[in-house]
N, C-alpha and C positions, 0 to 999 in steps of 0.2 A: 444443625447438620446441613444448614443451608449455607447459600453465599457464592459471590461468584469468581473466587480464589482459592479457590481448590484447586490441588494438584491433578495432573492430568488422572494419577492412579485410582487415584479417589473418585472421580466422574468416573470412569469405567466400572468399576466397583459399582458404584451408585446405579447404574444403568443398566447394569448386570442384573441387580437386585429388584428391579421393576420388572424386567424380561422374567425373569425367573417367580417370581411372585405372581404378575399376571398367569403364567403355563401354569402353574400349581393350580392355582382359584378357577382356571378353565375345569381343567381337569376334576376336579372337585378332590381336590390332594388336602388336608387342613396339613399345616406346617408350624413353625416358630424359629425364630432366628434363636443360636446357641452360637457358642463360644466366643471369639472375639467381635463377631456381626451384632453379637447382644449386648456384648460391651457398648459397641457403637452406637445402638438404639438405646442406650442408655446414657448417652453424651460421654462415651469414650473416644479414644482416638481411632480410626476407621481400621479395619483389617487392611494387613500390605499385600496378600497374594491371591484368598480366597474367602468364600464365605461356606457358615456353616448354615444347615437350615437343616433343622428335627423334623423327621417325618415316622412316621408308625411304620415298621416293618413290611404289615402288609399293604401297605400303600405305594413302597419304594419303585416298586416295577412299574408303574403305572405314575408316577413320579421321574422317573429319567427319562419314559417314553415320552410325555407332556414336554422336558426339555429338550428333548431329540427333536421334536416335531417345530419349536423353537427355532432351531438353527443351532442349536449348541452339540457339539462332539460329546461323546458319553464314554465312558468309562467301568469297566466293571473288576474291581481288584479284590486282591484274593484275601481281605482283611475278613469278610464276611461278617461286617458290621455300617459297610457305606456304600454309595455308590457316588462314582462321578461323570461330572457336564463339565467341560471348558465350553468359554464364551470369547471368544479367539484369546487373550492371555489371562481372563481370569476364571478362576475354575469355582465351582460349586459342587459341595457336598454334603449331599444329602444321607443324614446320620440319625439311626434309630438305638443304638447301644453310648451312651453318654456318660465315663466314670463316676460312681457316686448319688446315680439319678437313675428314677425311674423310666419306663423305655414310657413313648408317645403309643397311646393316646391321654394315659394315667400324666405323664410331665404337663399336660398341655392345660391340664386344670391350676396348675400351679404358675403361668402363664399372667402376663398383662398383656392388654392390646394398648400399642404405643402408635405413635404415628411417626415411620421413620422415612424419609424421602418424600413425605408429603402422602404417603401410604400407610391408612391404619393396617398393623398386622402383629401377631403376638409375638413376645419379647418374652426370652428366661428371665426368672428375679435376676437379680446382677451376684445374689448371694449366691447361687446357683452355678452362674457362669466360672465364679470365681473356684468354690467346689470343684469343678468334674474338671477344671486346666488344670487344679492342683494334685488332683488325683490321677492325672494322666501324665503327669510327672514320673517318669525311673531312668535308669541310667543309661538308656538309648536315646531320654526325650529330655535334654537338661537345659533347653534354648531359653531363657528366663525373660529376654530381652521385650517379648510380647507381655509376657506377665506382670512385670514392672511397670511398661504404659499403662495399662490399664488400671493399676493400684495406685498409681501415682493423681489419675483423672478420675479415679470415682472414689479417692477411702472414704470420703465423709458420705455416700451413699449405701457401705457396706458394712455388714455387720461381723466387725473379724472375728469378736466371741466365738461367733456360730461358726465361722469359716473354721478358725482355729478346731471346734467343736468335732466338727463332721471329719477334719483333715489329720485327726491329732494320731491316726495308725500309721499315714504316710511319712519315713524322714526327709521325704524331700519336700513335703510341704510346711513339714518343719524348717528344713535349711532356707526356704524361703521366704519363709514367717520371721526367720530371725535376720536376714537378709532386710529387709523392709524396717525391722528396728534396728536393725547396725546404721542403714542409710536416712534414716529419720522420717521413712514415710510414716512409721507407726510408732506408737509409746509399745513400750517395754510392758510383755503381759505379766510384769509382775507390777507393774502399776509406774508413772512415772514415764517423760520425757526419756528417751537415751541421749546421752553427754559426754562424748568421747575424752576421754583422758587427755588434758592438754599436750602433756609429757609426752604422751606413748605415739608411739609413730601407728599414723591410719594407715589401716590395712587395705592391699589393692583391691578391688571389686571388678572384676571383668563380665560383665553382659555380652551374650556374642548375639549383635544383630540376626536379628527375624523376623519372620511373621507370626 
């Protein structure tokens, strides 16, 4: 996660994610990086817009304040499951309800501490990450495009049995599940390589760019 070719987005991101990590650990906030930020602490490709950071409910308020006090703009939306900080364009959200996962402080034992930025700080399993995007999947939220990267730069880290396992009431983590074996990221869960028909004409796949 180092190196000094990275794109500009990605330094902000990255700088973002110190500011924001320092205010926490002031504050005495415990956190952990989840959804695409965990990907990334797990040598995926970085988030493109925002980062997530799990925080225990009652923590949250005492959590935004800590990034107010920062210099970052705050946000309070009527999800009633996050709150948010922008850090002039990149935003941070801090989130204590995670599809498919238990709420923080209970997630946090499930938790590694990694070292991401040159900052030890606890990371979701990657199993995990992959879970609660899948389960946050329906038909308002079908941007795949983030999903993909990230399955593409970790399968050989993830465990899709289980993924498959936990995700098997969702169709749409179905439809993604089979999406992944249509495009070869994964074998076919009935065992076996997938091997498109020579003959048969491939079928179009459209990802619509996201974060």
């Amino acid at each position: 996660m180092g190196g000094s070719h990275q794109p500009t987005e990605t330094i902000a991101i990255a700088e973002t994610l110190k500011k924001a990590a320092a205010a926490l650990r002031e504050a005495d906030v415990p956190f952990a990086l989840a959804g695409s930020t965990a990907a990334w602490g797990h040598g995926g490709p970085p988030p493109l817009h925002d980062l997530d950071l799990a925080v225990a409910e009652a923590d949250a308020e005492r959590g935004i304040e800590a990034l107010a006090a920062a210099g970052m703009r705050t946000e309070r939306p009527p999800e009633g499951w996050l709150l948010k900080a922008w850090d002039d364009e990149v935003l941070v959200d801090l989130i204590w309800e995670l599809s498919g996962l238990p709420q923080p402080p209970e997630l946090f034992e499930r938790c590694e501490e990694l070292s991401v930025m040159a900052v030890r700080m606890l990371v979701l399993p990657i199993d995990d990450v992959m879970v609660s995007r899948l389960l946050a999947l329906d038909e308002h939220n079908l941007d795949l495009a983030g999903h993909l990267a990230i399955a593409r730069a970790l399968r050989e880290k993830i465990d899709w049995d289980e993924v498959r396992s936990r995700t098997a009431h969702s169709p749409y983590a179905h439809g993604f599940l089979a999406l992944l074996e249509a495009v070869g990221v994964l074998e076919s869960a009935q065992g076996g390589p997938v091997v498109p028909d020579a003959g048969a004409r491939r079928p179009q796949v459209r990802v619509v760019p996201g974060g």
